[in-house]
KEMI-9162 format. One line per field, with one value per residue (C-alpha): y, x, z. Coordinates in pm, 1 decimal. Example, Ala and Ser with C-alpha at 12.3 -4.5 7.8 and 13.67 -1.06 7.14 Angstrom:
# residues 2
y <- -450.0; -106.0
x <- 1230.0; 1367.0
z <- 780.0; 714.0
This chain:
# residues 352
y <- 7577.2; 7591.4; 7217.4; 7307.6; 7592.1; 7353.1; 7120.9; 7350.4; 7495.5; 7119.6; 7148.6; 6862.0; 6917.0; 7264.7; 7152.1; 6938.3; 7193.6; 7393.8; 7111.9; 7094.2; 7455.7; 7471.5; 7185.2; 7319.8; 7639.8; 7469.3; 7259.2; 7579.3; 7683.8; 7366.3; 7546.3; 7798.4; 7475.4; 7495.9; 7845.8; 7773.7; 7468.6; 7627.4; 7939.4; 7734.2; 7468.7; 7804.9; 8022.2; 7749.4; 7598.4; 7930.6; 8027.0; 7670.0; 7794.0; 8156.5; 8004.7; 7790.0; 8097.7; 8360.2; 8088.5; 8074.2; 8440.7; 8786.3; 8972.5; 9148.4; 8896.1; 9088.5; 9087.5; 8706.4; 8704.3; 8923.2; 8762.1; 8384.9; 8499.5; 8681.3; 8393.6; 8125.1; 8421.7; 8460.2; 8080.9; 8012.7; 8291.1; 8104.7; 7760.3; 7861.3; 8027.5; 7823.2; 7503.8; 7447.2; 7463.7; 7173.2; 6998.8; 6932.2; 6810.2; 6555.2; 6412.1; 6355.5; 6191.4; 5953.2; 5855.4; 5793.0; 5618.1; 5395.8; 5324.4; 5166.5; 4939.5; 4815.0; 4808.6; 4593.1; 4260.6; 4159.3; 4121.5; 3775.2; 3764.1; 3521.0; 3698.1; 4048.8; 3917.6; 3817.4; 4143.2; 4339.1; 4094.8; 4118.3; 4489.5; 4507.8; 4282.9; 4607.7; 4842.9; 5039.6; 5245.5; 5389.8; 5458.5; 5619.2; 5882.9; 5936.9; 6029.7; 6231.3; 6434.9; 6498.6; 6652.4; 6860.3; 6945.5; 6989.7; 7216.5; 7417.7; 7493.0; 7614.7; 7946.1; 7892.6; 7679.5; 7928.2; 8239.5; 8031.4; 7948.4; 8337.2; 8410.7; 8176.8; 8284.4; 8681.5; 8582.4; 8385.6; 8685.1; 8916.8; 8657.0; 8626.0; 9011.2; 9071.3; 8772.0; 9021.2; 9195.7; 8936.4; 8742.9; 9024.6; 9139.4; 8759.7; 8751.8; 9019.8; 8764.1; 8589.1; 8880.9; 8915.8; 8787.3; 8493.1; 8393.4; 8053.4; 7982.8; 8108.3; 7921.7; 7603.9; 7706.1; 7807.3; 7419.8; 7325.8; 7556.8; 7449.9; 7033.2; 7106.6; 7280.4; 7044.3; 6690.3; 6870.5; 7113.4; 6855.9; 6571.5; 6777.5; 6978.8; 6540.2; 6451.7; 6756.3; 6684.4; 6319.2; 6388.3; 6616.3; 6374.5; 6149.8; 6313.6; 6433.7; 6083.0; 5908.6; 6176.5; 6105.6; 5710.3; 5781.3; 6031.9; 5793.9; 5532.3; 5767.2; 5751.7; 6004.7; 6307.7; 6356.4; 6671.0; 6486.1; 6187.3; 6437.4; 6606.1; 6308.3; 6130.6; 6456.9; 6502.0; 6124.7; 6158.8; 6346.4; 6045.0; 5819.9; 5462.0; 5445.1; 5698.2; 5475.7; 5196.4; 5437.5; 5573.7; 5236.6; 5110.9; 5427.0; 5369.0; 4997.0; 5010.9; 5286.4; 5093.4; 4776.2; 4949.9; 5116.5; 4862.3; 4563.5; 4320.0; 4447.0; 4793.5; 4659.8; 4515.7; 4847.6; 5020.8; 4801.2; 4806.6; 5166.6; 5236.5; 4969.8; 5117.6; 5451.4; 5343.0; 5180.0; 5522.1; 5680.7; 5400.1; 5330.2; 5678.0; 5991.4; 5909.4; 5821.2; 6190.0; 6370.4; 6191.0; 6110.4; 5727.3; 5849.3; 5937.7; 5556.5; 5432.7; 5071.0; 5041.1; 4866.7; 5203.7; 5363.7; 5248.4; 5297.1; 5664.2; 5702.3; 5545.8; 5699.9; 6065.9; 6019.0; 5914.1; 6214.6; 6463.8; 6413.4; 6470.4; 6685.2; 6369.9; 6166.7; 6444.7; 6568.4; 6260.5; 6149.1; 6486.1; 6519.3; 6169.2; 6221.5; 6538.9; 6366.6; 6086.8; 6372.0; 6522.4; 6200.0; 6140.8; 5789.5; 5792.3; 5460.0; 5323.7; 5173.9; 5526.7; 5644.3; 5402.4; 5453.5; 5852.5; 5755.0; 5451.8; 5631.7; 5660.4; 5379.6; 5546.2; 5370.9; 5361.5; 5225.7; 4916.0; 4578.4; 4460.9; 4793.2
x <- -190.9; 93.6; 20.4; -418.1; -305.5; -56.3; -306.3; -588.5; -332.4; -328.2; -490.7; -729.2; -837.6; -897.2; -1111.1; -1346.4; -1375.3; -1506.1; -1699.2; -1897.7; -1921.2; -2098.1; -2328.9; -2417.4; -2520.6; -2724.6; -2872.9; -3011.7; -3134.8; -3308.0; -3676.8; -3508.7; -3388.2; -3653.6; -3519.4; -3182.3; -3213.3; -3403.1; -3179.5; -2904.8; -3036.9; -3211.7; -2848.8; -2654.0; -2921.1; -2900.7; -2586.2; -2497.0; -2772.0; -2612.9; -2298.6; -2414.4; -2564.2; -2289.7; -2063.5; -2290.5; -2424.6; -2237.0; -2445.0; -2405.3; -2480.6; -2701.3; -2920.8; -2966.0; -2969.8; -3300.6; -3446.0; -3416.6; -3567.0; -3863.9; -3918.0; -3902.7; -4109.6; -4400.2; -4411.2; -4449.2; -4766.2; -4876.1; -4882.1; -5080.6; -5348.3; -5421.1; -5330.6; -5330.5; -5717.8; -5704.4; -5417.0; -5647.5; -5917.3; -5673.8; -5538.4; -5899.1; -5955.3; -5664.3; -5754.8; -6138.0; -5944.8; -5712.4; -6029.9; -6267.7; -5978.8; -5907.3; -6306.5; -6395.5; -6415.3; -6526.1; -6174.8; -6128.7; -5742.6; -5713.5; -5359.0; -5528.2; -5826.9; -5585.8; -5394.3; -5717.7; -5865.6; -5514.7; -5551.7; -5860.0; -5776.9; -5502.9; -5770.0; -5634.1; -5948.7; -5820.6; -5497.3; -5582.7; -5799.5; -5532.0; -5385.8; -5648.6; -5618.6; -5240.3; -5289.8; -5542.2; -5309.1; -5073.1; -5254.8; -5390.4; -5007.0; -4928.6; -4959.2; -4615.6; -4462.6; -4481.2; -4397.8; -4064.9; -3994.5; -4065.9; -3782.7; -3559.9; -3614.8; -3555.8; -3245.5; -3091.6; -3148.9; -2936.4; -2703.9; -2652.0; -2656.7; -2447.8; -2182.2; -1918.8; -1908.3; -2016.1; -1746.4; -1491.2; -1647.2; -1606.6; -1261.7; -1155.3; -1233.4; -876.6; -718.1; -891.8; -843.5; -1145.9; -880.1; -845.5; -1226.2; -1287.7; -1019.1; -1204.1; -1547.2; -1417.6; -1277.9; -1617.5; -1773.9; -1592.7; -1658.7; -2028.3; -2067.9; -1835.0; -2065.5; -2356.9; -2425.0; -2360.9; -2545.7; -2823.3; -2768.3; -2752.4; -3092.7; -3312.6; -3220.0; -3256.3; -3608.1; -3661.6; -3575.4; -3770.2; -4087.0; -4054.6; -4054.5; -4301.8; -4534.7; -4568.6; -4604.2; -4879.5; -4998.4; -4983.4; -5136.0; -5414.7; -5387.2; -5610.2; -5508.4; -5166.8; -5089.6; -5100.0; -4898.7; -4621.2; -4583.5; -4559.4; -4293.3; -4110.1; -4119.6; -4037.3; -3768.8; -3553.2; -3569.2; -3305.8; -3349.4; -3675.4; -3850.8; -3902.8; -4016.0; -4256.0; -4416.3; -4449.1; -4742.5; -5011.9; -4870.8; -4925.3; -5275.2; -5409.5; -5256.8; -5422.8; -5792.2; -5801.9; -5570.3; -5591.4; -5268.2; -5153.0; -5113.5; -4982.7; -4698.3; -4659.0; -4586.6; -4372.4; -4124.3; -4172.7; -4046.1; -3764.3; -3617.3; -3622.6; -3479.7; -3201.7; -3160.7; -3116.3; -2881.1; -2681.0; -2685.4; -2778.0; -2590.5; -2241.5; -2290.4; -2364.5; -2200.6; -1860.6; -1783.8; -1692.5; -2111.1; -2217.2; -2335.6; -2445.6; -2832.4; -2841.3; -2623.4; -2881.2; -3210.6; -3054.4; -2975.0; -3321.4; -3488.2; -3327.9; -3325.4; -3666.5; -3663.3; -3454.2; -3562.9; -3864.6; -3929.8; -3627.1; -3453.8; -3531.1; -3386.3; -3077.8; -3011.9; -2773.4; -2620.2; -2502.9; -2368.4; -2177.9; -2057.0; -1954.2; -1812.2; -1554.5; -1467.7; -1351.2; -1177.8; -1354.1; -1330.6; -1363.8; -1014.7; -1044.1; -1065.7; -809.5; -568.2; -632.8; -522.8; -231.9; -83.8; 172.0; 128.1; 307.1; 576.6; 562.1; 939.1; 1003.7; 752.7; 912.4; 561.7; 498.7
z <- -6463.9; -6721.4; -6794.1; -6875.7; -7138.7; -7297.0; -7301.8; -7492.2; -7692.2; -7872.9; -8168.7; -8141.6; -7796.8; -7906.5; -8244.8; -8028.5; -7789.1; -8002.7; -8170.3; -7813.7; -7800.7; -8145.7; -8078.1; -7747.3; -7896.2; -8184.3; -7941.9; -7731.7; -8060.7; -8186.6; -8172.5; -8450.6; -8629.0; -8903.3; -9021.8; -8968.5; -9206.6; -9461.6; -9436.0; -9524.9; -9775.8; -9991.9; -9979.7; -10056.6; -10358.3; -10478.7; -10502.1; -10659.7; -10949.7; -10971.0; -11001.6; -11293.7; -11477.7; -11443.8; -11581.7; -11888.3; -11930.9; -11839.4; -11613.7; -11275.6; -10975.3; -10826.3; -11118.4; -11144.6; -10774.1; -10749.3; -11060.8; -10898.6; -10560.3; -10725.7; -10945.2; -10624.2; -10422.7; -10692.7; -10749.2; -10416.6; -10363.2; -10685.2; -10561.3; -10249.1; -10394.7; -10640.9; -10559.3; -10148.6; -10178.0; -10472.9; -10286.5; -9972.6; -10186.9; -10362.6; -9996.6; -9876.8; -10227.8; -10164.9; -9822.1; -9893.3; -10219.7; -10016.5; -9722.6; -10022.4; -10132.7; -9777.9; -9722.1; -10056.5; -10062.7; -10436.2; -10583.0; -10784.8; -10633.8; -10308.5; -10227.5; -10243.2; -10035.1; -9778.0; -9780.4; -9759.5; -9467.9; -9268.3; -9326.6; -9156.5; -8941.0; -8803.7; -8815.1; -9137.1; -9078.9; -8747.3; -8866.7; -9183.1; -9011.4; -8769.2; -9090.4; -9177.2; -8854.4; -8878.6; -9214.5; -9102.8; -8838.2; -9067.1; -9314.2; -9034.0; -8909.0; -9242.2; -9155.9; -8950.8; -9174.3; -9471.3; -9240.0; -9116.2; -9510.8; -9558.0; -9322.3; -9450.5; -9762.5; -9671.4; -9466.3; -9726.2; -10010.2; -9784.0; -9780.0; -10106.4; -10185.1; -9947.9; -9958.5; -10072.3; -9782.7; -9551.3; -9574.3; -9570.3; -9233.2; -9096.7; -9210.6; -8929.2; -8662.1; -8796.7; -8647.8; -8305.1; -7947.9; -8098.0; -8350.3; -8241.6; -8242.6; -8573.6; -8737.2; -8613.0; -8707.9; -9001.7; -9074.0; -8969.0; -9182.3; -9477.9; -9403.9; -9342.2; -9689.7; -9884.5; -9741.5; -9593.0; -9895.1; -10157.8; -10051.4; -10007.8; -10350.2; -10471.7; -10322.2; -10415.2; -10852.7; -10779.5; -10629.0; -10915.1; -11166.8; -10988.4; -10961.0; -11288.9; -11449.9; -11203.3; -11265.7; -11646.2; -11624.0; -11336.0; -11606.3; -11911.7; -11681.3; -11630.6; -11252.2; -11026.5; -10764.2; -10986.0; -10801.9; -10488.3; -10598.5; -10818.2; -10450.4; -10253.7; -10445.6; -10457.9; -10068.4; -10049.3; -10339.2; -10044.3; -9837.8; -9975.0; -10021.9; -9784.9; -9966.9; -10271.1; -10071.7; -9894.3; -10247.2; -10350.8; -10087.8; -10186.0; -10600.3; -10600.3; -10412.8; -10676.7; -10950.5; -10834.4; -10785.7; -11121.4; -11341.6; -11162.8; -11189.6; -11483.5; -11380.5; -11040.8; -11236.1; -11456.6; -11133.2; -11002.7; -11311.5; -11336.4; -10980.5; -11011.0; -11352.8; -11182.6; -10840.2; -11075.8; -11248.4; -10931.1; -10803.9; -11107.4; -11305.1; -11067.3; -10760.8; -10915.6; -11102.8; -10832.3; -10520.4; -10471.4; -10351.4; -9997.6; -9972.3; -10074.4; -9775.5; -9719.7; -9718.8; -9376.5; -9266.8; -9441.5; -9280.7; -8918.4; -8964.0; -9090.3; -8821.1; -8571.1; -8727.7; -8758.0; -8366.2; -8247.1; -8543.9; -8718.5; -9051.7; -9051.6; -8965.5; -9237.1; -9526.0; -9326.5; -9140.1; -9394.5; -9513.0; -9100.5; -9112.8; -9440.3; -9242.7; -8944.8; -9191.1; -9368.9; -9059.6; -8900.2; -9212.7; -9320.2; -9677.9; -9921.7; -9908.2; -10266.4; -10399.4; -10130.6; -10216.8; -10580.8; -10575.7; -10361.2; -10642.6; -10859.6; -11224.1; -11424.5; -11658.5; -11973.9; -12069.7; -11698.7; -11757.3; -11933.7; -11986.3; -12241.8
C-alpha cells in the first residue's frame, strides 16, 4: 500500500494521471465540444484584442470589453439578415457555375477537354449535388449552429467581465484537499493557452490577410459570387497548408470559364505570391520555430483530424498537436541549442 502512494506521489505519474482524467472528462463531453471550442477561441481572441487596446488607450476594461462584444453581437445579427439570404443564392450560383463548366464541351484547349471528359467520366454531377444537399443541410442546421455560437459568445463575455474574480476564486483550489490536481491542470492550462491559443490567434490574421487580398484580385479580375468566394477562402484560410490547395480547384475553374488561360494563370500567381506571403512573411511573425511543422506532418494531422473530428478537425488539428508537441517538450533544436550557446565576450576572442 505504502509502495502505490509513493508511487502516485511521483510527479509524472501523477501529471499523466491527471492528463487521463482530463481527457476522459472531455471525451464524455465531446457533444458540448462545439461550445466549448468556441467558448474558448472567442475569450481568448478577445482578450488578446483588449489587451492590445488598453495598452494603447486608458480606459476601464470593462468598457472596451462591452463595446467589442456588442460590436461582434450586432455584426453578427447584421450578417444574417442581410446577407444569409444572398449567401445561399451565391452557393447555388457557384454550383450551377462549376456543373456548366464540367457539362461544356466547346473549349478550343485539348488538356481542358480531357479534364472536363475525365470529370464526367467520375460523375462530377452526382457529387456536386451531394454538395448541394449538404449545404442545404447545412443551412437548414443553422439555427443550432448560431444558438451554440450565441452561447459561446454569452459564456465567454462573463468570462471576460468577470476574469478578476474568476481567477481569484480558482486560486483557492491551491489550498484545498484537490491541491495536487489543480496544480496539474493548472500546467495544462497554461501549455494549452501558450501553443493552443497562439496558433490559433496565428491562423485566424493569416486567413484574414488572406481573404482580404484574394478578395480584391478576384474583385479586380471581375470574378462573380464574391461574397461567396471572400467566405470560402476565409473558412479555408484556417486550414493550413491544405486550405490553399483546396481554394485553388473552385478559383482556377471560374477563372478559366470567364478569362480563359490567361486568367487561369492570373490566379495561379495570385494564390502562389500569397501562399509565399503566408509562408515566408506571416508565419515567422506570428509563430515561433517550435510551431513549423513539416508539410508531410502537416497533411497527416489533417487527414486524420478530419477522420476523427470533422471540420473541427481540420482548424484545431494542428493547434492540439502543437499542444501535445510543447508539453512533450519537442522543440526545434537549432533554436534550442542557439539560446543555450553563450555569448562571445569580445575582449576574450583573439580573432576580435
Amino acid at each position: 500500500m505504502d509502495s502505490l502512494i509513493q508511487f502516485f506521489k511521483n510527479r509524472s505519474v501523477r501529471r499523466v494521471a491527471v492528463f487521463v482524467l482530463v481527457a476522459f472528462i472531455l471525451y464524455l463531453l465531446r457533444s458540448m465540444m462545439d461550445i466549448i471550442l468556441l467558448t474558448f477561441i472567442f475569450s481568448y481572441l478577445i482578450t488578446r484584442l483588449e489587451g492590445f487596446i488598453l495598452r494603447r488607450i486608458s480606459i476601464y476594461r470593462q468598457i472596451i470589453v462591452l463595446l467589442l462584444y456588442a460590436v461582434i453581437a450586432l455584426g453578427l445579427v447584421f450578417v444574417v439578415v442581410k446577407y444569409v439570404p444572398l449567401l445561399t443564392d451565391q452557393i447555388k450560383q457557384l454550383v450551377n457555375f462549376i456543373n456548366q463548366f464540367f457539362t461544356t464541351d466547346d473549349s478550343d484547349n485539348e488538356f481542358i477537354n480531357y479534364i472536363v471528359s475525365l470529370a464526367n467520366q467520375v460523375d462530377v454531377m452526382k457529387y456536386t449535388e451531394q454538395g448541394v444537399q449538404i449545404i442545404v443541410t447545412y443551412l437548414t442546421n443553422i439555427g443550432t449552429v448560431l444558438f451554440n455560437a450565441f452561447i459561446a459568445l454569452m459564456l465567454s463575455l462573463f468570462f471576460s467581465l468577470g476574469k478578476d474574480q474568476l481567477i481569484r476564486f480558482t486560486n483557492q483550489f491551491a489550498t484545498s484537499k484537490v491541491a495536487f490536481i489543480y496544480e496539474e491542470v493548472k500546467y495544462f492550462g497554461q501549455k494549452f493557452v501558450a501553443t493552443f491559443g497562439k496558433v490559433i490567434e496565428a491562423q485566424f490574421l493569416i486567413a484574414v490577410v488572406n481573404c482580404a487580398l484574394t478578395t480584391l484580385a478576384l474583385w479586380i479580375l471581375g470574378f462573380p459570387q464574391l461574397m461567396t468566394l471572400s467566405i470560402m477562402v476565409f473558412l479555408l484560410g484556417l486550414i493550413p497548408v491544405a486550405g490553399v490547395i483546396i481554394s485553388m480547384i473552385p478559383l482556377t475553374i471560374i477563372a478559366y470559364t470567364i478569362g480563359g488561360v490567361q486568367y487561369l494563370i492570373y490566379i495561379i500567381l495570385i494564390v502562389v505570391v500569397i501562399h509565399a506571403l503566408e509562408s515566408y512573411v506571416l508565419n515567422p511573425k506570428l509563430m515561433s520555430a517550435k510551431t513549423d511543422l513539416p508539410v508531410f506532418y502537416t497533411f497527416i494531422i489533417l487527414i486524420f483530424g478530419e477522420h476523427f473530428f470533422g471540420i473541427w478537425g481540420l482548424i484545431v488539428g494542428i493547434p492540439v498537436v502543437m499542444f501535445f508537441l510543447d508539453v512533450l517538450g519537442v522543440t526545434n533544436q537549432a533554436e534550442h541549442l542557439l539560446e543555450k550557446k553563450p555569448k562571445k565576450n569580445p575582449k576574450q576572442d583573439p580573432e576580435s
